[in-house]
C-alpha positions in Angstrom: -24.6 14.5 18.3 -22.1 14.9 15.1 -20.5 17.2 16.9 -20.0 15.1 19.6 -19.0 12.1 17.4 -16.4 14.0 15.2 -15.1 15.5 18.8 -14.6 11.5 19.5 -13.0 10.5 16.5 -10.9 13.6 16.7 -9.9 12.4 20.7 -9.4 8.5 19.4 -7.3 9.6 16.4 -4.9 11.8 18.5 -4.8 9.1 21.4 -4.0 6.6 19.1 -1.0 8.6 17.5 0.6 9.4 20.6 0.7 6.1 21.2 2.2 5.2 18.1 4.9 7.7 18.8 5.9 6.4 21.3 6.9 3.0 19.9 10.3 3.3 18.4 12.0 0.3 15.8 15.4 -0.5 15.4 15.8 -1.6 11.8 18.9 -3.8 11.1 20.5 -4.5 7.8 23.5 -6.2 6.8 26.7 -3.3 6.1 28.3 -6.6 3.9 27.1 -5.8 0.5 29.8 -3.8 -1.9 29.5 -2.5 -5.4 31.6 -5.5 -6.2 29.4 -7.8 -4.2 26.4 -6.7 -4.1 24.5 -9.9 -4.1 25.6 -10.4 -0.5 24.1 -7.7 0.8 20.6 -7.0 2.7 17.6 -7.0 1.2 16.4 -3.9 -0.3 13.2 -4.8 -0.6 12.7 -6.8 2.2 13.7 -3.5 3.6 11.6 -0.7 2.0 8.1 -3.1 2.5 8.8 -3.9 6.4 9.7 0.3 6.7 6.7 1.7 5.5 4.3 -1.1 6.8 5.9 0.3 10.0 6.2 4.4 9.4 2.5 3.7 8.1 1.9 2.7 11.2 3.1 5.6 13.1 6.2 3.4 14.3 9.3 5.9 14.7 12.3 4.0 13.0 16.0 3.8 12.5 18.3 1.9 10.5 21.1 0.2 12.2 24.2 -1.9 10.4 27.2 -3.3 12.0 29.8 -0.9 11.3 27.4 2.4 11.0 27.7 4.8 8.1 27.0 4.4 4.2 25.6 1.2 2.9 25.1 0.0 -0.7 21.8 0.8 -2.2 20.4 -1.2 -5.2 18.8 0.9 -8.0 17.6 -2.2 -9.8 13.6 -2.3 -8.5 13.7 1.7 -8.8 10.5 1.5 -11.3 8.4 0.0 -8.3 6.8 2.8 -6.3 6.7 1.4 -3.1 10.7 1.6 -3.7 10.6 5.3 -5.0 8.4 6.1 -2.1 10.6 4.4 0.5 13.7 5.8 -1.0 12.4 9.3 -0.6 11.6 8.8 3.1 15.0 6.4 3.8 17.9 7.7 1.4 19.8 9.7 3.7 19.5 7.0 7.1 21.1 4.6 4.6 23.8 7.1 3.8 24.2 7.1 7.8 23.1 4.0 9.5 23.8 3.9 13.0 26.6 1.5 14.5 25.8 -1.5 16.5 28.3 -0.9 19.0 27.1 3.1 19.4 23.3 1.9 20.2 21.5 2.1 23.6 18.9 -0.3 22.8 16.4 0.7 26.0 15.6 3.9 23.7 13.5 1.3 21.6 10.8 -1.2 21.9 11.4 -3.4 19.3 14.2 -4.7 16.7 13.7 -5.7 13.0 16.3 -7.4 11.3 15.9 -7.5 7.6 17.4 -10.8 5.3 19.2 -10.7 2.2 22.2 -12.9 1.9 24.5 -10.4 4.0 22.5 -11.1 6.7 24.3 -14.5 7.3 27.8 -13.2 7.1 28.2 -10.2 9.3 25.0 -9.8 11.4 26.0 -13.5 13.4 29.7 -12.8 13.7 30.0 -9.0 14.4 30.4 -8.6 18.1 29.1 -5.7 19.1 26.1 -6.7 16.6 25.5 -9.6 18.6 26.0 -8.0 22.0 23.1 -5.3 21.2 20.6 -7.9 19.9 21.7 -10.1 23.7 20.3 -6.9 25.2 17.3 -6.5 23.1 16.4 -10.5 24.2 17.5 -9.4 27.7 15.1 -6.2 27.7 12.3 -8.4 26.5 12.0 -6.4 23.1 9.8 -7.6 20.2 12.0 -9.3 18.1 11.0 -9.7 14.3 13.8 -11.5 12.1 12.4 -12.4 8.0 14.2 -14.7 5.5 18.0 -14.8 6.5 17.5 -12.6 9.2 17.0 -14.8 11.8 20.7 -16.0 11.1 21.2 -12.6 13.5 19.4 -14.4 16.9 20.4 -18.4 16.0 23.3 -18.4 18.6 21.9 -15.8 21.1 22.2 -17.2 24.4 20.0 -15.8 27.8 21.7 -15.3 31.4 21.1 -19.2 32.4 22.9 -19.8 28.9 20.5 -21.4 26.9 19.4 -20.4 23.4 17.2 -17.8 23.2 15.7 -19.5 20.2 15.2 -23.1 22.0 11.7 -24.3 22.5 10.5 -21.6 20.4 8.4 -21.7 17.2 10.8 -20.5 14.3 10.9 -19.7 10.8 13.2 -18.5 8.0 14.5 -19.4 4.7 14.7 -23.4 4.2 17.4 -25.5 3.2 15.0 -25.9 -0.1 15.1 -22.3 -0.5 19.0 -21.9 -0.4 19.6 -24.9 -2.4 17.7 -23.5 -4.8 18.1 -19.9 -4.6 21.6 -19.5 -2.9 23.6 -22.5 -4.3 26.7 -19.7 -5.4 26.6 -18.2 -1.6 26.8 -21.1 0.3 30.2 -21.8 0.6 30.5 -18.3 2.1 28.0 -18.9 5.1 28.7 -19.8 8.2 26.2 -21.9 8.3 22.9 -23.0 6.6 19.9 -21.5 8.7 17.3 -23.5 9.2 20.0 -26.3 10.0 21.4 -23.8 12.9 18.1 -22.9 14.3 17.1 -26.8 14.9 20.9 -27.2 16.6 19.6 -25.0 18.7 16.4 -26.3 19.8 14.2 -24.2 17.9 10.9 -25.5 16.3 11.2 -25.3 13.0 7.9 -24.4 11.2 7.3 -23.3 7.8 5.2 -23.7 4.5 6.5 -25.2 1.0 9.4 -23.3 -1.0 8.7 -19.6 -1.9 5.2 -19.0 -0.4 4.5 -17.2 2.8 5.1 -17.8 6.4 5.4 -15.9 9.4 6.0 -17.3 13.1 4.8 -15.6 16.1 5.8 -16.7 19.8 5.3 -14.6 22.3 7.5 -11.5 21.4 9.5 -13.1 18.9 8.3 -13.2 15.0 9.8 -14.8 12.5 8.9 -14.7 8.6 10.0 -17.4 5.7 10.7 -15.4 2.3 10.4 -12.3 0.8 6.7 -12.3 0.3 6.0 -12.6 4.1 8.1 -9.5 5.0 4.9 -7.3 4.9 3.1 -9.7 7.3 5.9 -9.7 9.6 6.0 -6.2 9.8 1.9 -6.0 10.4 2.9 -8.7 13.3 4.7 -6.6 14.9 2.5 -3.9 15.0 0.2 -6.0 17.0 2.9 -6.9 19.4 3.4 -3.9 20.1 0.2 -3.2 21.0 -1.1 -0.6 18.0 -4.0 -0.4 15.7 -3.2 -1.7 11.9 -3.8 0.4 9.2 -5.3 -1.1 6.6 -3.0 -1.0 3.2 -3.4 -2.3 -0.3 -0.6 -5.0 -0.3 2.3 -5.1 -2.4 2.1 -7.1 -5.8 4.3 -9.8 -4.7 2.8 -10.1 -1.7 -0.7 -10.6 -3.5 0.7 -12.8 -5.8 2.5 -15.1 -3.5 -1.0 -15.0 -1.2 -2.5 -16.2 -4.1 -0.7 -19.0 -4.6 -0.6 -20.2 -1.2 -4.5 -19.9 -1.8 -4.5 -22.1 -5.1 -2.3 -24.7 -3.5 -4.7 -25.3 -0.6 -8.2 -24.6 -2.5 -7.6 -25.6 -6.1 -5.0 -23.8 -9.2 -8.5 -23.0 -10.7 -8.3 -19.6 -7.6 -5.6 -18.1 -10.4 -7.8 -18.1 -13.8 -10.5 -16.3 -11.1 -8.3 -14.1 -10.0 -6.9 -13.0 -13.6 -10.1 -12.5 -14.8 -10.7 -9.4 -12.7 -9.2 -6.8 -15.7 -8.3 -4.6 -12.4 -5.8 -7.6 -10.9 -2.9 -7.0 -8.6 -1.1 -10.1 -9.8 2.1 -10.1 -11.2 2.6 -13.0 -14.2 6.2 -13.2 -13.6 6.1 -14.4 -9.7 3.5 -16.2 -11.0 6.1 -18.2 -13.9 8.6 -17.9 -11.3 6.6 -20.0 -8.8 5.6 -22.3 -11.8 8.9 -22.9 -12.7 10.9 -24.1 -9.3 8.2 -25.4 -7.1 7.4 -28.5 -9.1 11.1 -29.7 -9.2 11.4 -28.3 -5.3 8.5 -30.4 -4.2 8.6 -33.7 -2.6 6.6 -36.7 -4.5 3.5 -36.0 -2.7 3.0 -32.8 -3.8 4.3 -32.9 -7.2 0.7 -33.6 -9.4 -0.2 -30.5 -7.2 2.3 -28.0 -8.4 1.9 -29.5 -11.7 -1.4 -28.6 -11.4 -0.9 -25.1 -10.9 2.0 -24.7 -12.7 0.0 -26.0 -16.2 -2.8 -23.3 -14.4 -0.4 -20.6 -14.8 0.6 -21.6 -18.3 -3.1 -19.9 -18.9 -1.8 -16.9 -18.5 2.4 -17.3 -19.5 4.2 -18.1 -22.1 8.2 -18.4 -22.7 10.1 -21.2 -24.3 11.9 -22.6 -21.3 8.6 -22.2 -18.8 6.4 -24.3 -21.6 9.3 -26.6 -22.4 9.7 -27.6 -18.5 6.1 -28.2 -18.0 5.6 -30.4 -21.1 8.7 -32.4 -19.5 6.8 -32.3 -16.5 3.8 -33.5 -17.6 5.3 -36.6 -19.2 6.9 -37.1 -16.0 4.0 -37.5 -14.3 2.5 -39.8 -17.1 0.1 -37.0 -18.5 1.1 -38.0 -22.1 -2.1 -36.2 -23.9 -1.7 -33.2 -21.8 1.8 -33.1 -22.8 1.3 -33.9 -26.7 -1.2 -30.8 -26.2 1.2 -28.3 -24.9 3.4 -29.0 -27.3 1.7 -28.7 -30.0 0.6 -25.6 -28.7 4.0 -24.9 -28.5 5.2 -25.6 -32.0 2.8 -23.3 -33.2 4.1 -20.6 -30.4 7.9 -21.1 -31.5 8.3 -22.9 -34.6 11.9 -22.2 -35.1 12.9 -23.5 -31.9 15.8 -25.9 -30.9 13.2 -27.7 -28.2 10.6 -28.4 -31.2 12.7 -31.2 -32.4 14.0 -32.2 -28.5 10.6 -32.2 -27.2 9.7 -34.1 -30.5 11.7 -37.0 -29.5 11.3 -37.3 -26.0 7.9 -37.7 -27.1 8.4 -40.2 -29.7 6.2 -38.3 -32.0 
């Protein structure tokens, strides 16, 4: 009988691996960035997450950019391992990435086209680009397009010439987001994303600034931010058809999750989770998160991410994170709470120039 069984597992293991090698993704990536700009290039780590969620997978991969060759390569998130480890599996594709225009895209069965802020400057405009991802639509490929990538399929038009994103559930960065994240690029864009997608009778769906999102219709996947890249890529795994392997997710990712957690169930989900000494949070995506979504959010939801942000400040500390939410606080009429912080913060930073600011505005 265990012979039998580990004979089974051994079948079920190598069925499911052919399969899995027969699935092949085109990965596309913006060729825009330059040492001089590199800001406006893809997303590195939108890239190495999505490439081993895939090749973890089994999913047989190349990367593609518009022109082909070279592209830059950030060393700035080398510490991360998940960036060591994709960089030791990815180096020399990015030192050759295939040409648009030299592609036959029957040879795969899907198409993942990574953001970054590069993504809305060539990937919509380059011709051949655009012709290979009409073809992909055409030949009824899965299609997965996260953060600015969907910038790639906005204008792609089917035989009858319609949109290929009209009528379809969508998602990508917001207008929030770029206002508030890409304020020095968007003169340079062609257009703002979410704005393009509606022209062209997509449905628009997609969850407060900076926390995770992803979109499925039919063979089409779209994901809002960074931290749903992972999710994205797991998405498209399904649509494809193969078995998930279960992974430890990657600390932004966790963190992000969290917070989407805490804003529907209660801030008090973060103090839980840091309490586990063996946490996969990260305390800066969780100040980061603190700091912008209170001033990003809408009235309604403003005592919530006050809420969480003042949770966070449980576990964070800097001068210009404490200093916004005491201003926050009295904002929102919480005039003990904010006499609190800041006297918790004159004890933190005596010396500094917002004692005697914060002092005032308080009338103290």
């Amino acid at each position: 009988m265990k012979l039998f069984t580990y004979l089974f597992a051994v079948v079920l293991f190598s069925s499911q691996a052919a399969l899995a090698e027969e699935k092949r993704v085109l990965m596309l990536i913006s060729g825009f960035g330059t040492e001089d700009n590199p800001e406006l290039s893809y997303d590195l780590e939108e890239l190495a997450q999505s490439y081993l969620v895939l090749h973890d997978n089994g999913v047989q991969l190349d990367i593609a950019s518009p022109k082909g060759g070279a592209v830059l390569v950030k060393n700035n998130k080398d510490s991360l391992a998940y960036i060591q480890r994709f960089k030791a599996l990815a180096t020399e594709k990015l030192a050759n990435t295939l040409a648009t225009e030299d592609i036959d895209i029957e040879q795969y069965d899907g198409v993942f086209i990574v953001g970054g802020a590069g993504a809305m400057l060539d990937l919509p405009v380059h011709e051949p680009t655009q012709a290979l991802l009409t073809s992909a639509v055409i030949n009824d490929l899965v299609i997965t397009a996260v953060c600015h990538g969907p910038a790639a399929i906005a204008d792609i038009k089917m035989p009858d010439g319609s949109y290929f994103v009209a009528g379809k559930q969508v998602n990508g960065f917001t207008n929030i987001e770029e206002h508030a994240f890409s304020g020095e690029h968007l003169a340079q864009f062609p257009f703002l994303l979410q704005d393009r997608l509606v022209k062209n009778g997509a449905r628009f769906v997609h969850n407060a600034p900076m926390l995770p999102y992803v979109a499925v219709d039919g063979k089409l996947i779209t994901a809002q931010n960074p931290g749903s890249v992972a999710k994205a890529a797991e998405a498209m795994v399904l649509a494809m058809s193969l078995p998930i392997v279960q992974r430890t997710p990657f600390v932004d990712e966790n963190t992000l999750a969290l917070l989407s957690q805490a804003r529907q169930n209660g801030p008090v989900l973060i103090d839980l989770a840091m309490q586990n000494p063996d946490h996969d949070i990260d305390v800066n995506y969780l100040a980061l998160y603190g700091f912008y979504a209170y001033r990003l959010a809408d009235d309604a939801d403003k005592t919530r991410e006050l809420a969480i942000m003042n949770t966070i400040g449980n576990h964070f500390s800097h001068p210009e994170f404490d200093g916004q939410l005491i201003l926050n606080l009295m904002e929102q009429g919480q005039l003990k709470q904010a006499k609190e912080a800041y006297s918790d913060f004159v004890k933190r930073y005596p010396d500094h120039d917002y004692v005697s600011e914060l002092k005032t505005k308080l009338m103290l």
